[in-house]
N, C-alpha and C positions, 0 to 999 in steps of 0.2 A: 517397577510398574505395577499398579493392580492388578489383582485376577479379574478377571471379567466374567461374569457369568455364560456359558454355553451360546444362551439368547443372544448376549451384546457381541462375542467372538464367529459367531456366522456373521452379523450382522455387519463386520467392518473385516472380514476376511479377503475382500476386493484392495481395502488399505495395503497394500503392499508395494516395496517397491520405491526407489525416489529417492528424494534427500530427508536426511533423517527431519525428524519436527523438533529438532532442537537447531537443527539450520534452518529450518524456515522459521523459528523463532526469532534466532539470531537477524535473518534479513528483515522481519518488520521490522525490527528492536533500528538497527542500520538504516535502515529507509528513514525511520521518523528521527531520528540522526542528522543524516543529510543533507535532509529537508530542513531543517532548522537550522542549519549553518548556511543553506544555498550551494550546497556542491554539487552541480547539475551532473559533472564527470565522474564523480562517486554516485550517484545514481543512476547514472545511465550504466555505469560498470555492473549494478546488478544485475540487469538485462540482458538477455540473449538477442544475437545480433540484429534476430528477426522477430523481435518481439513487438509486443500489440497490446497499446495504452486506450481505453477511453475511459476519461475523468472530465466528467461525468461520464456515465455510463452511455446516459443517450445522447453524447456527442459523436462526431465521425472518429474514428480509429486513428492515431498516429501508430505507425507502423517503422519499424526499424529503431535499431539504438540509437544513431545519430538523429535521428528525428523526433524522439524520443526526449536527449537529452537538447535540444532547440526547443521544443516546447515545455520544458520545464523551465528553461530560460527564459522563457518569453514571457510563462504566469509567475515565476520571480522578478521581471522587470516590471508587469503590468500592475504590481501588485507594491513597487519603491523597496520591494526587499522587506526586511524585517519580518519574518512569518515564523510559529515556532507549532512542530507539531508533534503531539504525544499519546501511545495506544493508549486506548481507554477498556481496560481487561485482559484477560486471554486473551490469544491470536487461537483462534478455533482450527484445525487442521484436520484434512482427509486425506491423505494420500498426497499425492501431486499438488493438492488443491485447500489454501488455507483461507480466512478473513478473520480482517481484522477492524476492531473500531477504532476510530480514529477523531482527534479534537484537532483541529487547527489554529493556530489564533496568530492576526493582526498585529505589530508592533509599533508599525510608523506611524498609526491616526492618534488624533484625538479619541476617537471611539472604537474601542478594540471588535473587530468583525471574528466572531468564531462561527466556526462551520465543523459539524458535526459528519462524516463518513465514513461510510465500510468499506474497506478495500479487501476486493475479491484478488485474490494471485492463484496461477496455474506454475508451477515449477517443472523444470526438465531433470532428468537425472544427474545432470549437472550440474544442479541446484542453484541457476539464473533461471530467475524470472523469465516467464514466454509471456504470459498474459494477465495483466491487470486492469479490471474496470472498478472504476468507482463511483458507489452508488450515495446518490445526496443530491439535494433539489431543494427550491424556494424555502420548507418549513426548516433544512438543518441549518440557514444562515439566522445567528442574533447578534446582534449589539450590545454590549456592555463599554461600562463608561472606564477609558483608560486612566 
């Protein structure tokens, strides 16, 4: 790791603690994995039981694993399947608490729909996911021709 100067070592001295940030690497790397095959039960397994999704951010909370992995089921059906999604950069990490940017895209249209998102994760020291929003609205959807 790099030395960090004085300044940047106060400065994330609160970073302690948690699952290391090459596991919460490894879990976006895995999530957008997944997500592109449709394994709602591999997704939902990153999850801690009582964990808490809103994707979008300002939609209501889906709450628990099982409900968790039903509503990814349901934006996989609503959606004919086909979706392939890949980070776009670092996964930025603090502690417990990483983001990451995220491109999704369309398979089954004529017109491939990508959608551009950050996903925010809070991690337990068990290193499942407790809480994930994700943040994206009407400007991160475009159209490209498939």
């Amino acid at each position: 790791m790099t030395e960090l100067p004085d300044s940047a070592r106060q400065q994330l001295k609160e970073q302690v603690g948690g699952p290391s940030a090459d596991h919460i690497r490894r879990v976006f790397e895995r999530y957008a994995a997944l997500f592109t095959v449709g394994d709602t039960d591999g997704i939902a397994a990153l999850y801690a039981e009582d964990a808490v999704v809103r994707d979008p951010v300002t939609s209501p909370a889906v709450e628990g694993r099982e409900n968790i992995r039903a509503w990814y089921q349901s934006a996989f059906d609503s959606m004919g399947g086909g979706m392939e999604m890949k980070l776009e950069g670092a996964v930025r990490i603090a502690g417990h608490l990483a983001a990451g940017a995220l491109i999704v895209r369309t398979h089954n249209h004529e017109t491939v729909m990508r959608v551009e998102t950050l996903d925010v994760m809070e991690f337990g020291d068990d290193g499942l996911i407790r809480r994930m929003d994700a943040y994206f609205g009407p400007s991160n959807y475009h159209m490209e021709q498939g």
